[in-house]
Steps between C-alpha positions, in 0.01 A plus 500: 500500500242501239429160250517418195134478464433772688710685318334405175147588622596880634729543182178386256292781731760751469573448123113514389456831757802615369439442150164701479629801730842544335720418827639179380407301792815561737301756679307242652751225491803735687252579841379102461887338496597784776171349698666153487807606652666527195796793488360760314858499254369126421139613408620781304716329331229198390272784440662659308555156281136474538404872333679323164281224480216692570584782252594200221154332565309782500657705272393311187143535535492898560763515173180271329209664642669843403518638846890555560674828294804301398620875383488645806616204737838450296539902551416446903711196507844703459380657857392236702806233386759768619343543796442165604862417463553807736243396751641138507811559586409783790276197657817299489688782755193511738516139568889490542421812715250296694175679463267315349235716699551800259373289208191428632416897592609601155260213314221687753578854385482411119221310555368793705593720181322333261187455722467903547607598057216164402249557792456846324453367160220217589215621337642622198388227225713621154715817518478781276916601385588726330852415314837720538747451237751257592185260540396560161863486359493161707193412389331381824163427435276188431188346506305182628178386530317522825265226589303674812467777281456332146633732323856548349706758731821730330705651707801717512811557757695760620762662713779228442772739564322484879450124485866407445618634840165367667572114330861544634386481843295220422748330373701528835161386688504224266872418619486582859212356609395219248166604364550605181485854526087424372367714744684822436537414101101488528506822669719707278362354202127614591578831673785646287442316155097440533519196445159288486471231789522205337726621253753571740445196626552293197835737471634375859483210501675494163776758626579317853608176387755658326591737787540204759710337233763782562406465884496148545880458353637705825279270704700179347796605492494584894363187583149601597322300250334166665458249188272270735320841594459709146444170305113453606452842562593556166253183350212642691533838413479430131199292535331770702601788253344286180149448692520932644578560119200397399288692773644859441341574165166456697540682785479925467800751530267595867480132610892456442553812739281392755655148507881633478410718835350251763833300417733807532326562880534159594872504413588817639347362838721175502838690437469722698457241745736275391733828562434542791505163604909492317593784687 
């Protein structure tokens, strides 16, 4: 079993990586608590308590700093909270089916997924959209200012009609498997909306905490919520995501890519392996 201050130190990693790549920390805290022999429906579960402190510390400064499209996250949000319920509740069956294996193959293959659609996209610094018409009628666009770039960079969105669907099945990656969805939600937001790097982000990590909300409540109320567990995890993730908060805005759209890809490989790896290892 993993300690308190343990816990504290890997959740104050997690929440300042998470924080500046959008995956809310529980990415890195789920394979770390499954490392310390802890059931992977515990570290889900305080992971996915985790993804709400890091989305409420984090999500202030982006809102600030001008980096998170409040517009289009509320519009995303009526996805990903249905579908978190849904994937919740199915991760509730596996375990009374016992196999707990299964989880840790499907958190490979979507992180598999989103290393192929961003591994694509890495050199691409700010997209060039062209708007349909539900994303004007929506009005998804924005603008921030880039510091790397020094300049002031406006943007516009599109495709939300193919988003919805797409942020659905984050939203059940958020609720099966504890990580927020951030991954995929990163994913459809850049390939199908065009979405600038750090803007979808900033967007994320404003989205997920509200997603694992709707996630975390079918965690509690089948008992898989450790209060001893979730409480530093929880503390250290916020103090993590206010410190990565302040490092996005520096770092470029290509640097943010790079990053989110060495930790996607290294996860895939460890699943997989824990997978096998569960079989």
């Amino acid at each position: 079993m993993i300690g308190v201050l343990e816990a504290l130190v890997f959740a104050i990693f997690a929440g300042f990586v998470g924080s500046i790549l959008g995956l809310g920390g529980a990415l890195i805290l789920t394979p770390i608590l499954v490392y310390f022999n802890i059931p992977i429906e515990y570290a889900i579960a305080a992971s996915m308590v985790a993804i709400i402190a890091t989305s409420s510390g984090a999500a202030s400064s982006y809102v600030k700093e001008g980096l998170s499209n409040v517009r289009a996250a509320f519009y995303m949000e009526v996805f990903t909270a249905v579908g978190a319920i849904a994937g919740a509740s199915l991760t509730g069956y596996i375990v009374l089916i016992h196999a707990q294996s299964l989880l840790y193959f499907i958190f490979a293959a979507f992180l598999g997924t989103s290393f192929l659609a961003l591994g694509k996209m890495r050199n691409r610094e700010f997209p060039d959209v062209k708007q349909d018409r539900l994303a004007k009628w929506l009005e998804l666009e924005g603008s921030y200012y880039d510091k790397p770039a020094k300049k002031q960079i406006d943007y516009k969105l599109t495709r939300p009609a193919m988003a919805g669907p797409g942020m659905f099945f984050a939203g059940v990656a958020a609720g099966m498997l504890g990580i927020g969805g951030g991954a995929f939600k990163i994913s459809v937001q850049e390939m199908i909306m065009g979405m600038p790097s750090k803007v979808s982000t900033a967007t994320t990590n404003f989205i997920q905490g509200m997603t694992a909300l709707d996630g975390a409540s079918i965690y509690f109320t089948s008992g898989f919520v450790y209060i001893d567990l979730a409480a530093p995890l929880a503390i250290g993730t916020t103090v993590g995501s206010l410190v990565g908060a302040r490092v996005l805005p520096r770092l470029t759209n290509r640097t943010l890519r790079s990053l989110f890809l060495i930790v996607l490989v290294v996860l895939i790896v460890d699943m997989v392996w824990k997978g096998v290892a569960a079989s």
